[in-house]
C-alpha positions, 0 to 999 in steps of 0.5 A: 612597487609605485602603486604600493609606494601611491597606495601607502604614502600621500602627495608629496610625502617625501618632497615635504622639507618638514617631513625631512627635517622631522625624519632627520631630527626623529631618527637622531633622537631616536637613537639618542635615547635608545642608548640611555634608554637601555641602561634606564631599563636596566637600572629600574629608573623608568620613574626618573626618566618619567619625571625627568620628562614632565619636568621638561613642560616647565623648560618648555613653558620658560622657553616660551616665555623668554622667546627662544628655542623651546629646546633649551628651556628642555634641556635647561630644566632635564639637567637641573632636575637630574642635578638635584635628584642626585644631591638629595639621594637618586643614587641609593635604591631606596631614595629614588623614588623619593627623591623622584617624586620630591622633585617631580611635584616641583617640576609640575607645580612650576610647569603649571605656573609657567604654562599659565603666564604664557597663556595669559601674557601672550594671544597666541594659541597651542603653545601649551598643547605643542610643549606638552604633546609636541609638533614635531611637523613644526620644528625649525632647520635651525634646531638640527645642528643643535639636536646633532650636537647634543645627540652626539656629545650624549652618544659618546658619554654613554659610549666612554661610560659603557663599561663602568656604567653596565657593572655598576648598574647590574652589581654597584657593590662589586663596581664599588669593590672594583674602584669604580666611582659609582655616585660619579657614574651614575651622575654621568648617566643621570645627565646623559639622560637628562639631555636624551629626554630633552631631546624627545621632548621637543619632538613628540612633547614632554608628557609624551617624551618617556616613550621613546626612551624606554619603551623600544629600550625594553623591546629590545631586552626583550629580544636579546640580553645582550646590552650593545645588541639591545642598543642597537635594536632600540635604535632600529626599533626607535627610527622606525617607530618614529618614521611611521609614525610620521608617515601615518601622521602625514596621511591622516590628514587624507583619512575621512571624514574630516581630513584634519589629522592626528598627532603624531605624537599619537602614532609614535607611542602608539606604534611603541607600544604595538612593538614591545607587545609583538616582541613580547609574544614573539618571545614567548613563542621562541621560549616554547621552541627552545 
């Protein structure tokens, strides 16, 4: 087992306190967004998460500017845009991807602008790969107990919403019929949402960030039906993505011939990916048994 464990894992992987506070800031998002990204598939609103996402470069870039923690310029700009995706029609089908698009054209726009004072108001270097991409090897000890705040605040919102949020995302009328203030709900979750993508964006960038909320979301639907056993799937499929994802990007930087390493960023959707197509020939194959 230590020559597989020397063979897999390079010096040091384990000791590094960057690799523990990426492992343990990785997972909490993870699960974060498995949660919200369940009911994001479900609801149809995978554009909305997108845009919800890209916003996230403009937080990012105002962050940067004002030399705080780019996770509140994340955070700041995700229940913005959810806000003001709601005011002007996210809640009614056929005006979500106006009211999306209206908003994501802003968002970009914005983004562009910041991103440009930030690179021409300071020397330093990567600031816009890193908000964009991320640098999660990077993140500071300081962020953990805001990202296990918001995590948990995120959590226990779905968790009280659970119930009126599932029924008003498979049948709003009969929500509506049964005196569910669907608007209210689907707000609620917008926000949940919001914070999720925040979350995911200063781990693996804000381009990147939709990644983990829908897709081991819509791995995990596609090996069960169920809503809570899809939660929890997501969850496990989202940690062990972002682990490996880890681990592959730390022992790249081993890899020949130049030992400068990759993203990892680029591991973790890539791995994302490689799991929601095994789950779905894994289907597939369990639909031709049945």
């Amino acid at each position: 087992m230590d020559a597989v464990l020397r063979a897999i894992v390079e010096p040091g992987f384990f000791e590094s306190s960057a690799v523990q506070l990426a492992a343990g800031i990785g997972a909490v998002v993870a699960l974060v967004t498995a949660a919200a990204g369940v009911f994001t598939v479900i609801r149809g609103q995978a554009f909305a998460g997108e845009a919800l996402g890209d916003i996230g470069a403009a937080g990012g870039s105002s962050a940067y500017l004002a030399g705080v923690s780019a996770l509140w310029g994340f955070l700041g700009i995700s229940v913005a845009a959810a806000a003001v995706m709601e005011l002007i029609g996210i809640q009614r089908a056929r005006g979500r991807d106006l009211a999306t698009g209206v908003v994501l054209g802003f968002g970009f726009g914005l983004a562009a602008l910041l991103l440009y004072l930030g690179t021409t108001a300071s020397s330093t270097t990567g600031a816009t790969v890193t908000i964009l991409f991320g640098s999660v090897f990077a993140l500071s000890s300081s962020e953990l107990p805001l990202v296990l705040a918001f995590g948990a605040v995120t959590i226990t919102a779905l968790a009280i919403l659970y119930r009126p949020l599932l029924l008003s995302s498979v049948s709003p009328e009969l929500a509506a019929a049964r005196g569910i203030p669907v608007r209210l709900v689907g707000f609620l979750y917008l926000l949940a949402t919001a914070v999720a993508v925040a979350l995911s964006a200063m781990t693996i960038g804000a381009i990147l960030s939709t990644a983990l909320l829908v897709g081991p979301a819509a791995t995990a639907l596609r090996l069960t039906r169920r809503p809570a056993q899809a939660i929890l799937v997501a969850g496990v499929v989202g940690v062990a993505v972002t682990w490996l994802g880890l681990l592959l990007s730390y022992d790249s930087y081993y890899w020949p011939p130049q030992h400068r390493g990759w993203p990892a960023s680029f591991m973790i959707v890539t791995l994302v990916l490689l799991a929601y197509l095994a789950a779905g020939v894994f289907g597939r194959a369990r639909a031709r048994v049945a």
